[in-house]
C-alpha positions as CSV (number, residue, x, y, z in Angstrom):
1,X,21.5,117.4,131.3
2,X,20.2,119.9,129.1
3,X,22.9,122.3,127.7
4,X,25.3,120.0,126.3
5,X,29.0,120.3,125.5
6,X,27.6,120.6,122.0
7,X,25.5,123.8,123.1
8,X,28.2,125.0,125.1
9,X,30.1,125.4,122.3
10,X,27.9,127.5,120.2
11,X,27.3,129.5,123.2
12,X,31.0,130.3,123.5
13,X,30.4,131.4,119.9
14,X,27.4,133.7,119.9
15,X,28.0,137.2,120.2
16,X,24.8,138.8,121.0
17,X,21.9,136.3,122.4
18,X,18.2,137.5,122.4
19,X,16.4,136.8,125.7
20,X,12.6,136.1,126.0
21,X,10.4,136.7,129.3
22,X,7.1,137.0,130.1
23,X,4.4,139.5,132.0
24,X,2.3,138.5,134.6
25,X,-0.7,139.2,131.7
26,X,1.2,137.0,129.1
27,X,2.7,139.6,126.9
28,X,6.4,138.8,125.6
29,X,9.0,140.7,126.4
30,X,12.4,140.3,123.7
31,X,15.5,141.9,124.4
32,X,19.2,141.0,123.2
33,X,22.3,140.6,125.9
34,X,26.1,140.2,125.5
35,X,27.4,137.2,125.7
36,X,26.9,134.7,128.5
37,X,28.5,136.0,132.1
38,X,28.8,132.8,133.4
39,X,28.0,128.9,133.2
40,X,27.3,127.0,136.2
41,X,26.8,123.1,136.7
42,X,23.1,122.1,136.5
43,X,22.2,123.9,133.2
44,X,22.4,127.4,134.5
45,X,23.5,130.1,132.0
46,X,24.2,133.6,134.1
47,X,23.6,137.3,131.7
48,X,25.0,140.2,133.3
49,X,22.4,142.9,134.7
50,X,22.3,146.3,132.7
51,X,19.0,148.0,133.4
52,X,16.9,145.0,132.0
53,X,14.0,147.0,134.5
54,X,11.3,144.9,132.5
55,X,12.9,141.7,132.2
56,X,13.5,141.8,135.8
57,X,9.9,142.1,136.8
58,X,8.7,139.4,134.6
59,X,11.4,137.0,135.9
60,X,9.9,137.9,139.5
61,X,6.4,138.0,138.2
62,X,6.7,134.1,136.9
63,X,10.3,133.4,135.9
64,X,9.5,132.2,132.7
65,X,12.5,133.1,130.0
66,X,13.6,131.7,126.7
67,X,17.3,131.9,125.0
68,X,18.4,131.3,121.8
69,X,22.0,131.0,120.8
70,X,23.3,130.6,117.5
71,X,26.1,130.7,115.1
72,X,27.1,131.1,112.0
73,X,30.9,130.0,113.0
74,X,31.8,126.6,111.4
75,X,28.2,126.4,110.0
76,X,25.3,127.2,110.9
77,X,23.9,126.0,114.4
78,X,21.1,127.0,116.8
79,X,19.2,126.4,119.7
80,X,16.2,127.6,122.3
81,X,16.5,126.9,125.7
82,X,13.5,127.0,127.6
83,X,13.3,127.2,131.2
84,X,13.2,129.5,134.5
85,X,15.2,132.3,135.7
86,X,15.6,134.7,138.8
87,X,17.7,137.7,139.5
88,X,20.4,137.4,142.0
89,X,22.7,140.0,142.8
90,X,23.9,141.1,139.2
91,X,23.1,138.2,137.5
92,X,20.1,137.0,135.8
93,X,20.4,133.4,136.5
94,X,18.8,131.0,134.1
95,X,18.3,127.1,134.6
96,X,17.2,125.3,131.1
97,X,14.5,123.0,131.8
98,X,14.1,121.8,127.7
99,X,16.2,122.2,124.8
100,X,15.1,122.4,120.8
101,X,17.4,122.5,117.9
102,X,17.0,125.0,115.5
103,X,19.4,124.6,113.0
């Protein structure tokens, strides 16, 4: 398991979370969401949709996405999630295949 109770905690903590994807020519794509929508068993983190019309097309173009959540809250504390994402419905849906600390 990848996003551990540990990471679940600074995620409950993170206000605004920055949001990498990828184009189908390899050119990064940054944005910054709200907080997490949802959390689902099996390492998925769920962002609400609003517009995100570039996002979207990357994540369908290769699915490719990182997310870094951190904190200031109790000390500083930080990771990026790497992994793959699709769209369903109004969710961005993202699975976290590997996990590095960052602070």
């Amino acid at each position: 398991m990848v996003i551990t109770q540990e990471v679940l905690d600074v995620v409950s903590k993170t206000p605004f979370i920055p949001i990498t994807t990828v184009s189908s020519h390899g050119e990064p794509h940054l944005i910054v969401v709200g907080k997490v929508a949802e959390i689902r068993e099996d390492d998925i983190l769920g962002f609400g949709i609003y517009k995100m019309e570039v996002t979207q097309q990357n994540i369908k173009d290769n699915g490719i996405m990182q997310v870094v959540i951190a904190t200031m809250e109790s000390g500083p504390k930080g990771f990026r999630l790497e992994g793959k994402a699709c769209v369903e419905e109004k969710l961005v849906l993202f699975k976290a295949e590997k996990l590095e600390k960052l602070l």
